[in-house]
Structures are given as C-alpha cells and as structure tokens.
N, CA, C and O atoms as a GROMACS GRO file, in nm:
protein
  200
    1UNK      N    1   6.199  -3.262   3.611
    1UNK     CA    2   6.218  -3.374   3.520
    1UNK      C    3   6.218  -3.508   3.595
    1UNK      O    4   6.200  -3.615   3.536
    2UNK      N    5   6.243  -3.497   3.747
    2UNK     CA    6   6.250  -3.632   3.804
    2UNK      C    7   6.104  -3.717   3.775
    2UNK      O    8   6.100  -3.838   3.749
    3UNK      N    9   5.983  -3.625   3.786
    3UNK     CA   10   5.848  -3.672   3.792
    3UNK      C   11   5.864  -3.795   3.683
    3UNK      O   12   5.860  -3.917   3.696
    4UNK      N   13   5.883  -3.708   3.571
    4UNK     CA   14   5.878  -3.820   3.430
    4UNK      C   15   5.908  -3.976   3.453
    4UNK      O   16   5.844  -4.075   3.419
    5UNK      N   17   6.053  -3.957   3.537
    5UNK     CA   18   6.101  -4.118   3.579
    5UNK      C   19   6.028  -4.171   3.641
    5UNK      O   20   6.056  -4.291   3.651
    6UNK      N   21   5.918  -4.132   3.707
    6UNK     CA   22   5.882  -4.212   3.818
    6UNK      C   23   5.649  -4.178   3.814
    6UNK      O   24   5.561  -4.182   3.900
    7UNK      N   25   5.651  -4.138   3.612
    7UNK     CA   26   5.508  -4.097   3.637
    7UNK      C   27   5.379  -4.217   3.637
    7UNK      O   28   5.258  -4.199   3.624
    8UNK      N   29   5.472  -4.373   3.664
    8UNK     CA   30   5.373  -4.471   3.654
    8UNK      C   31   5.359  -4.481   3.828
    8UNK      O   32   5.257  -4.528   3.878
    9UNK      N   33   5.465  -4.435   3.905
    9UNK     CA   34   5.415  -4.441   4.025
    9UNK      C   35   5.312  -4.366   4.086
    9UNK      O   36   5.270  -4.382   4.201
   10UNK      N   37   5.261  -4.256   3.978
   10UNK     CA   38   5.201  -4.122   4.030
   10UNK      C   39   5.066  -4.118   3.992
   10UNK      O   40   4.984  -4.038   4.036
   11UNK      N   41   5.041  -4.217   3.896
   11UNK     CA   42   4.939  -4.237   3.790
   11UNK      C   43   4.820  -4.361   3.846
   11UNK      O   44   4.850  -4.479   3.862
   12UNK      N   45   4.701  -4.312   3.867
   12UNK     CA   46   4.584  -4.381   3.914
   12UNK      C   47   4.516  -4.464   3.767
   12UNK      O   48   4.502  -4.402   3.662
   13UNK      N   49   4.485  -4.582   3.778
   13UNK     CA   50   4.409  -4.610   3.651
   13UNK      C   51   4.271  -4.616   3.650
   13UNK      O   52   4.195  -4.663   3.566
   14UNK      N   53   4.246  -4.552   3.777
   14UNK     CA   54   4.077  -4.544   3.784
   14UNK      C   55   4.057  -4.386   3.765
   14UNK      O   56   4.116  -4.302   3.833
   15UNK      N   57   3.943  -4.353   3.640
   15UNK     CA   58   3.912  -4.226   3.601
   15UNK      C   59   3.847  -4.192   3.732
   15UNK      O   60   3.902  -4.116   3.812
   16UNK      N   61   3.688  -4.267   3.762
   16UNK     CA   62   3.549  -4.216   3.841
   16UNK      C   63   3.590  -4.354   3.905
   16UNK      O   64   3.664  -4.435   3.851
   17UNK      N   65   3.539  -4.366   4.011
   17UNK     CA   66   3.502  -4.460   4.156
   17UNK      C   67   3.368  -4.376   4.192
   17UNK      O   68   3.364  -4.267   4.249
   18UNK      N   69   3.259  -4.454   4.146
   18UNK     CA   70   3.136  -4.453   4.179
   18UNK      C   71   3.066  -4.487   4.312
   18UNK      O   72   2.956  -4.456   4.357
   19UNK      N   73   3.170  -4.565   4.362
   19UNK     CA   74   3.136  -4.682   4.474
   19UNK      C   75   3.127  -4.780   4.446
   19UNK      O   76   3.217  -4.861   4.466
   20UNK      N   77   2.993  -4.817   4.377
   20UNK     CA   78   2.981  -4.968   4.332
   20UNK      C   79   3.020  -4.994   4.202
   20UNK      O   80   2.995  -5.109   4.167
   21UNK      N   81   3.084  -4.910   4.104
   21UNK     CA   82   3.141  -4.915   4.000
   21UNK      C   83   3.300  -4.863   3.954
   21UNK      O   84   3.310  -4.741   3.960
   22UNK      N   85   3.378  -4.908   3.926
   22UNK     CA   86   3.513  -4.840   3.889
   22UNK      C   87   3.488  -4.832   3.738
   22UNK      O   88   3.423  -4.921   3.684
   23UNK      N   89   3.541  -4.717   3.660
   23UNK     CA   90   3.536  -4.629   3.527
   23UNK      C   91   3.745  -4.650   3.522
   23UNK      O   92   3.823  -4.583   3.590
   24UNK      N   93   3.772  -4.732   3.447
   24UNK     CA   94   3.919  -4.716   3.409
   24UNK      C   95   3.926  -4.630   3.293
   24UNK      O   96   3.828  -4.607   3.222
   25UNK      N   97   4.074  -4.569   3.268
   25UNK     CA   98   4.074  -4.488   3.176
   25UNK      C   99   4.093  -4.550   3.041
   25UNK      O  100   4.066  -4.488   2.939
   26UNK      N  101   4.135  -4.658   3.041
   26UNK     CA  102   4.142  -4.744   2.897
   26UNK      C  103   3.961  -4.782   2.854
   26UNK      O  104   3.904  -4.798   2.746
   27UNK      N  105   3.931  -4.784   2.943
   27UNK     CA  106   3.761  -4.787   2.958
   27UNK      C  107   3.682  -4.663   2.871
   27UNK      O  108   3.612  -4.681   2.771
   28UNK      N  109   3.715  -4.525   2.942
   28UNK     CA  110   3.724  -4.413   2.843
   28UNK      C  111   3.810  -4.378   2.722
   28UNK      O  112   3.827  -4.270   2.663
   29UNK      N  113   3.850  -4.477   2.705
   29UNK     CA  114   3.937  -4.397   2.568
   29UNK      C  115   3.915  -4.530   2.471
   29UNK      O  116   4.006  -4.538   2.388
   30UNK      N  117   3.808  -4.644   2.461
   30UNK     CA  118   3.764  -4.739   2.424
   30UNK      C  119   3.645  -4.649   2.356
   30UNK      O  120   3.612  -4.648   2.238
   31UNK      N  121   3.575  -4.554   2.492
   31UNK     CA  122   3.452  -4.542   2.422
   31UNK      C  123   3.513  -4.431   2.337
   31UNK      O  124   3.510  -4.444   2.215
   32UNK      N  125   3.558  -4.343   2.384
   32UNK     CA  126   3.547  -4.208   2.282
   32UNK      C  127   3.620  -4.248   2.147
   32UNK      O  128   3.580  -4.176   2.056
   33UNK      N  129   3.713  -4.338   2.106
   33UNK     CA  130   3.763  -4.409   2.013
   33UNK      C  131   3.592  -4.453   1.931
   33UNK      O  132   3.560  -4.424   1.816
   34UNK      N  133   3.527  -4.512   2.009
   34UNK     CA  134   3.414  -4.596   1.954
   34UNK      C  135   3.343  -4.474   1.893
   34UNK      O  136   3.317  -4.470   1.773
   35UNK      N  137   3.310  -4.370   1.983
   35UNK     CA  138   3.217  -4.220   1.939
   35UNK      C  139   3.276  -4.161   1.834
   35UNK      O  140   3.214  -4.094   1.750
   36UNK      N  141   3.404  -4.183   1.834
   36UNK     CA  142   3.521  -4.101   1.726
   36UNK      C  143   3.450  -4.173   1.610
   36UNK      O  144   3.365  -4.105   1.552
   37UNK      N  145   3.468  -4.298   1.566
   37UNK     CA  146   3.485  -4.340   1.492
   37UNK      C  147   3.309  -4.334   1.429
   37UNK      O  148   3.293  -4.295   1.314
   38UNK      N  149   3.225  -4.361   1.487
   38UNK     CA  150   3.090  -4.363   1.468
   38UNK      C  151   3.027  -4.189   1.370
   38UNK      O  152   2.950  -4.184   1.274
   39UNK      N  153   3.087  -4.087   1.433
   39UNK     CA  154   3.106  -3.989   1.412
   39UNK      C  155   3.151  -3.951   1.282
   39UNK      O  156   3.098  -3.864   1.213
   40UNK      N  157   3.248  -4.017   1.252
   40UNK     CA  158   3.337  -4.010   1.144
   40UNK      C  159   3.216  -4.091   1.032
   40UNK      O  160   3.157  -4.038   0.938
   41UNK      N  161   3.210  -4.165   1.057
   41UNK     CA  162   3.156  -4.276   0.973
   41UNK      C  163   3.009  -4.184   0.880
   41UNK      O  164   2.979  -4.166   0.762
   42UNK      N  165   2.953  -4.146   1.011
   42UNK     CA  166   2.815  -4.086   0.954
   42UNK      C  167   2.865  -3.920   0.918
   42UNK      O  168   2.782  -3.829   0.917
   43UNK      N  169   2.966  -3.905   0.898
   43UNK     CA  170   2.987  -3.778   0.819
   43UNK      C  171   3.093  -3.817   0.688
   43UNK      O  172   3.126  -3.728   0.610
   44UNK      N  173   3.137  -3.944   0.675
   44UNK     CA  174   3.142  -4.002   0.544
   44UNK      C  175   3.050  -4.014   0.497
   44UNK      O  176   3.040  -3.956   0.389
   45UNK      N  177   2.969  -4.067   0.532
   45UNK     CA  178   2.815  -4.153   0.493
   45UNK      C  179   2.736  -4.002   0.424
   45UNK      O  180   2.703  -3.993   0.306
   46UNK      N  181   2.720  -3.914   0.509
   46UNK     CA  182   2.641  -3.853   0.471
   46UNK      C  183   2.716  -3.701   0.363
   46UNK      O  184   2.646  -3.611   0.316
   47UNK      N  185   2.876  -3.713   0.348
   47UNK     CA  186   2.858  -3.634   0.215
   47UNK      C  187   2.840  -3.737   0.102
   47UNK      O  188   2.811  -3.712  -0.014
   48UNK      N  189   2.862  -3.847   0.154
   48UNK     CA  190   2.831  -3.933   0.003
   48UNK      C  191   2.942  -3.980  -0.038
   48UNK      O  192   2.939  -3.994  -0.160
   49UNK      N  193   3.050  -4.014   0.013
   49UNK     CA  194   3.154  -4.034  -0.029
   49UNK      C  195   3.211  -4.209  -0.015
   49UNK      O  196   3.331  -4.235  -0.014
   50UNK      N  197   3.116  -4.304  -0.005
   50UNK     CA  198   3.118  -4.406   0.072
   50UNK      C  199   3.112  -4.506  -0.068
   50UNK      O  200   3.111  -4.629  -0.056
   0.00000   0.00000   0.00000
C-alpha cells in the first residue's frame, strides 16, 4: 500500500520516446477519446437514430 502514496513519483508521462519525438499519455488518451467518439457517432449515424 506504500506504492499508492508515492505513485506520482513512480509514474513516467512519456508513453513512446521515438528519439526525435515524445508520445505523452494524455496525448493517447486525446486520441482514443477522439476514435471513441468518431466510432460512436458513425454507429449512431448508421442505425438511423440521429
């Protein structure tokens, strides 16, 4: 249970380090939010319920 207290010290905010690119994880969870939602949209759209 100690981890918990102390899991912002333990916690990296870079997903991928490419080298010449850093990938943050708020970065990934922007897009899949964006894919989520796109997703959603065109399976409203397409039973017709719009």
């Amino acid at each position: 249970m100690e981890l918990w207290n102390h899991i912002y010290y333990y916690f990296n905010p870079i997903a991928f380090d490419l080298g010449f690119i850093k990938i943050y994880w708020y970065g990934v969870a922007y897009l899949l939010a964006l894919f989520t939602a796109l997703y959603f949209a065109k399976y409203i759209i397409k039973k017709g319920n719009a």
